[in-house]
C-alpha positions in Angstrom: 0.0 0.0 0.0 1.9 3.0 -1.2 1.0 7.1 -0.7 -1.0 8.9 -3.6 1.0 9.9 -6.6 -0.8 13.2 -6.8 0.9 14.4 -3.9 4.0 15.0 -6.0 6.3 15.2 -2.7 8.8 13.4 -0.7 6.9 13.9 2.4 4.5 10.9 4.0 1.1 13.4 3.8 -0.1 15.9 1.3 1.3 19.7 2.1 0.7 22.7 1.2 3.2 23.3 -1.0 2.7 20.7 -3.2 -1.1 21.2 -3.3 -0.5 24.9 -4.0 1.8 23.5 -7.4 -0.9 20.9 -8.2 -2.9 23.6 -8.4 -1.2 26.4 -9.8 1.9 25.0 -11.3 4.0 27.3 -8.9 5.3 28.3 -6.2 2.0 30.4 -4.0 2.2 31.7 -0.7 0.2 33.4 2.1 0.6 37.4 2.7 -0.8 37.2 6.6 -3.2 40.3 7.3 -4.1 41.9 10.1 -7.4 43.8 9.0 -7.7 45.6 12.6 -11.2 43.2 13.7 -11.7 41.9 17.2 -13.5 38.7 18.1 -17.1 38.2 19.7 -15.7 36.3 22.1 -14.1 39.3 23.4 -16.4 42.5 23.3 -19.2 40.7 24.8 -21.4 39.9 21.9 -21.4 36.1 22.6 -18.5 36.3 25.9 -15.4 38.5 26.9 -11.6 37.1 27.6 -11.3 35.3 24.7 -10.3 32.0 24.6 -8.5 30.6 27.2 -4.7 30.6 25.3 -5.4 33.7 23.4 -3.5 36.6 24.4 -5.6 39.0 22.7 -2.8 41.5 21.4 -3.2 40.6 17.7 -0.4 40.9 14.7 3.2 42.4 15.5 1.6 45.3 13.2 -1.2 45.9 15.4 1.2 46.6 18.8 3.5 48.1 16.7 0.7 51.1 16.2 -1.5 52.3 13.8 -2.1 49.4 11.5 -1.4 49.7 7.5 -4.0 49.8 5.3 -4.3 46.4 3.9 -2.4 47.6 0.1 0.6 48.3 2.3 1.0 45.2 4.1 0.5 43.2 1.2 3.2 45.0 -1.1 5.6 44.9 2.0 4.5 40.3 2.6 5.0 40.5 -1.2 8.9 42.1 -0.9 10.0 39.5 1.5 9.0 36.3 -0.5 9.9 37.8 -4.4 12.2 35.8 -4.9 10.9 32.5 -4.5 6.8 32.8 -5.4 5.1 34.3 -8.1 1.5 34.3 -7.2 -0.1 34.7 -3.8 -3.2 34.5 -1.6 -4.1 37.1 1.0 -5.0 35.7 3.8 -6.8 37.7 6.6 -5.2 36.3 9.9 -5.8 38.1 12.6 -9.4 37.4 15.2 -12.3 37.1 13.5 -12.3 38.2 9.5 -15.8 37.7 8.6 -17.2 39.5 12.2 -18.4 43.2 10.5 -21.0 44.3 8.3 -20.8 42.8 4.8 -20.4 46.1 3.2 -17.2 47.0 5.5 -16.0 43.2 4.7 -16.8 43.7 0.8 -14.5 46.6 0.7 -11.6 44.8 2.7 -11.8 42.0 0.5 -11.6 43.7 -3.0 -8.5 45.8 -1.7 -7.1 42.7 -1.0 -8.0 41.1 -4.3 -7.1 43.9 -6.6 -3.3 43.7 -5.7 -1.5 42.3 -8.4 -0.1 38.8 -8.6 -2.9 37.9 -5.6 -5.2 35.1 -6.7 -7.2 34.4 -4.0 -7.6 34.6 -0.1 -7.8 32.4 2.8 -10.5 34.3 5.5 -10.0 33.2 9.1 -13.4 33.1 11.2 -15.4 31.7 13.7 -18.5 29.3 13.6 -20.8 31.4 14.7 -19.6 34.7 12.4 -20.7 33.0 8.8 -24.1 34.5 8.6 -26.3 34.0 4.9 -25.1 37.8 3.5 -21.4 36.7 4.5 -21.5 33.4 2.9 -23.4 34.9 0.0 -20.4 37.4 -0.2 -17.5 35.0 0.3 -19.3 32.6 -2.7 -19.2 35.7 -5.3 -15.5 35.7 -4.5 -14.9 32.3 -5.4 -16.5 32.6 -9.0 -13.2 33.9 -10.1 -10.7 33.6 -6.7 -9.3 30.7 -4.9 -10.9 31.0 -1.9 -10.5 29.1 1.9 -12.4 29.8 4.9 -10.4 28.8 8.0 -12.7 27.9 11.2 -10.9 27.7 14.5 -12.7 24.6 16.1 -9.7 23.1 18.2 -12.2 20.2 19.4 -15.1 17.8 18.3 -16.2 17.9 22.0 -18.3 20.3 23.6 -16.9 19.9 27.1 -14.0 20.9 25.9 -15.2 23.7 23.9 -16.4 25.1 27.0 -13.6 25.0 29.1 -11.8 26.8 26.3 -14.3 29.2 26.9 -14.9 29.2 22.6 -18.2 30.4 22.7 -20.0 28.1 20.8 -20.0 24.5 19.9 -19.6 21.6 17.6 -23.4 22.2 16.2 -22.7 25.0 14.9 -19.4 24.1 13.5 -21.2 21.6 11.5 -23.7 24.2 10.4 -20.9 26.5 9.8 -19.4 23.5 6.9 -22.8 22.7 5.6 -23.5 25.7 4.2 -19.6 26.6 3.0 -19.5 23.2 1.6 -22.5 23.7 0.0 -21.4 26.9 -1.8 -18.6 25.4 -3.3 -15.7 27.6 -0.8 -12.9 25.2 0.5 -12.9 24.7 3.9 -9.5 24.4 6.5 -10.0 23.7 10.2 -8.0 24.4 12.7 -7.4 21.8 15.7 -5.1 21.6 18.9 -3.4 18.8 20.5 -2.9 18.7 24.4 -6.0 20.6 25.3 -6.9 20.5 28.8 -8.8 17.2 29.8 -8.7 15.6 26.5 -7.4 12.2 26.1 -5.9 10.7 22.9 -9.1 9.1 22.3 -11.1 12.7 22.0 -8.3 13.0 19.4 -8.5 10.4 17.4 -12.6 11.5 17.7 -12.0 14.7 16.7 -10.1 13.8 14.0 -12.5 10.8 12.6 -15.4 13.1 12.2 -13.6 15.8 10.4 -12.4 13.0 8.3 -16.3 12.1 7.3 -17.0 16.0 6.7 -16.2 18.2 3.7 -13.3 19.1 5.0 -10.6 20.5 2.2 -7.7 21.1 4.9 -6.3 21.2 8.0 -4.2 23.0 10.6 -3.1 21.0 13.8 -0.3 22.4 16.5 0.0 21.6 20.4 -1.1 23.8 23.0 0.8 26.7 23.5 0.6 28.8 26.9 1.6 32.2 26.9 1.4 34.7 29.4 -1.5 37.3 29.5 -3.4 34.3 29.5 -6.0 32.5 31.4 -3.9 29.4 30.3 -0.6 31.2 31.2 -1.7 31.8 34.6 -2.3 28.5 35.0 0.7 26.8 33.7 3.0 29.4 35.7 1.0 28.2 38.8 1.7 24.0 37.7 -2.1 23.5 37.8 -1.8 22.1 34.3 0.5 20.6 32.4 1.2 20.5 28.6 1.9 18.0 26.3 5.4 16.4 25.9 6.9 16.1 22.5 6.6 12.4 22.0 3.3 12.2 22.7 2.4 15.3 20.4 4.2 13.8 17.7 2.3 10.3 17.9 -0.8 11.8 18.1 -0.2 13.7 15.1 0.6 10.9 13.3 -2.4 9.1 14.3 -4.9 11.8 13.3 -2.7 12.1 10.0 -3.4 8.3 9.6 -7.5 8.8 9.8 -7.7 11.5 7.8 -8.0 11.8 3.9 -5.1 11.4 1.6 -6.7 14.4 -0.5 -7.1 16.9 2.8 -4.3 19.3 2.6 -1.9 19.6 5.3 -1.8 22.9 5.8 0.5 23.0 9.5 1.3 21.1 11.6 3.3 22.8 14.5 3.2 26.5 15.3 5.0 28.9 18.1 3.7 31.6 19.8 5.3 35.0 20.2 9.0 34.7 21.7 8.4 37.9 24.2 5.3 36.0 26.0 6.2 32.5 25.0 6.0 30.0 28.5 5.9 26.4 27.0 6.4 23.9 25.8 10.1 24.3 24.9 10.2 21.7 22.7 7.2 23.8 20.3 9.9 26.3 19.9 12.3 24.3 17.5 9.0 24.1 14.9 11.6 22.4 11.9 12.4 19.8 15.0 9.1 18.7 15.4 8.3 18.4 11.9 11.3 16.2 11.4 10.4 14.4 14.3 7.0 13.7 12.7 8.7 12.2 9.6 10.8 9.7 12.0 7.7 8.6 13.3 5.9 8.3 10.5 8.9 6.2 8.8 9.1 4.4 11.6 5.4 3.2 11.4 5.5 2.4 7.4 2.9 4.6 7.4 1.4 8.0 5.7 -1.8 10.3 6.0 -5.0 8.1 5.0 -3.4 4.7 5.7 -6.1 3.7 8.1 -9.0 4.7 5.9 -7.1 3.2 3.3 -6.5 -0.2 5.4 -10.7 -0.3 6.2 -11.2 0.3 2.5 -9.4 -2.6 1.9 -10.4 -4.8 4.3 -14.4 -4.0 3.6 -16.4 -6.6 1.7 
């Protein structure tokens, strides 16, 4: 049982690199934006403090003061990768991107689309922020862009939803993919590993039902604690303890193993700002843990999709 050709890579699961060159036949990359939004989660429209790791200071652009206007910071993401890519996709980053009136959004997105060499965008969002006008907005978009919609779920499991303090749950979620899916918009999800009281079988959960959804891509990385946050606090005072490497790395590869060979890998480890960064050490080193991931994946004879790919076979 050997990996799909189409991935066109070296690697043991399908990237994002060698999706974008599927795709494109090049070399794309992200332009992160910070578009200056906030998050309902934290100006009391659904709860305030954010989630429970989230420090709540935004880009490097934001503390810097007055953010650019969305032109700017594209031209200057542009600058730093011109030698290596030749097309790119804006992708608004920062909080919640969809969480203003669709006019304000409208005119956010078309700056970003009219830059040159920018063929689509990836819009990070909530759940709960995808109302019918946004969708509606988003889907025009995507007659002539390549466009993603990134929803930060980090768990299948409403218990643990709630002690993220998220602010909504894994019904809407699915509501949230129903109707993207149904417009046609690709669809990455973000998830975390290590969350507080979650075993690796609410792992392995989470990652079987996003498996059965239409789910185009992922993003997976541990939990990070940083201070300013609730979770900070917490981890400065040793009333919770994060994940170790080894066990973040096998866990990674099983939820590799149940998902799709054709969902894109879009991360799979990620820091946190150095200034406020508390633990794990080991999340620091992110080329480390990626390698690491490799090992253990070569170690296992395995790749994403082999355990779907194993019940495939075995089935009558």
């Amino acid at each position: 049982m050997d990996k799909p050709d189409f991935w066109n890579n070296t690697k043991r699961y399908y990237d994002l690199k060698s999706y974008w060159r599927n795709l494109f036949g090049c070399t794309v990359y992200k332009l992160s934006i910070d578009a200056g939004f906030t998050c309902p989660n934290r100006d009391g429209s659904v709860a305030t403090g954010g989630c429970i790791y989230c420090d709540g200071r935004g880009s490097p652009l934001r503390q810097a003061g007055k953010l650019p206007g969305i032109s700017r910071q594209i031209a200057s993401g542009k600058q730093y990768y011109k030698s290596s890519a030749s097309k790119f996709i804006a992708y608004f980053q920062t909080f919640t991107n969809t969480y203003a009136p669709v006019d304000r959004l409208k005119a956010l997105y078309d700056e970003a689309l009219s830059a040159q060499d920018v063929i689509g965008m990836s819009v990070g969002t909530r759940p709960d922020c995808l109302g019918a006008d946004v969708i509606d907005l988003l889907a025009g978009y995507a007659q002539k862009y390549h466009v993603w919609v990134e929803l930060g779920l980090q768990s299948a499991h409403d218990e643990t939803l709630a002690r993220l303090n998220r602010g909504h749950n894994y019904a809407q979620f699915l509501d949230a993919v129903g109707a993207l899916a149904q417009r046609g918009l690709h669809i990455c999800v973000h998830i975390i590993i290590g969350l507080p009281g979650e075993t690796p079988l609410h792992v392995h959960e989470t990652a079987a039902r996003l498996a059965a959804l239409q789910v185009d891509g992922i993003k997976i990385h541990s939990l990070l604690a940083l201070s300013g946050t609730q979770l900070g606090a917490s981890y400065g005072n040793n009333d919770i303890e994060l994940i170790s490497k080894e066990k973040y790395v096998s866990l990674t590869c099983d939820v590799l193993e149940l998902l799709p060979p054709s969902m894109v890998i879009q991360r799979l480890t990620a820091d946190g700002y150095r200034d406020i960064f508390m633990g794990p050490d080991w999340a620091k080193n992110k080329l480390d843990v990626l390698n690491a991931i490799n090992r253990e994946l070569e170690a296992r004879n395995s790749f994403q999709g082999m355990r779907r790919l194993q019940a495939q076979a075995a089935a009558p």
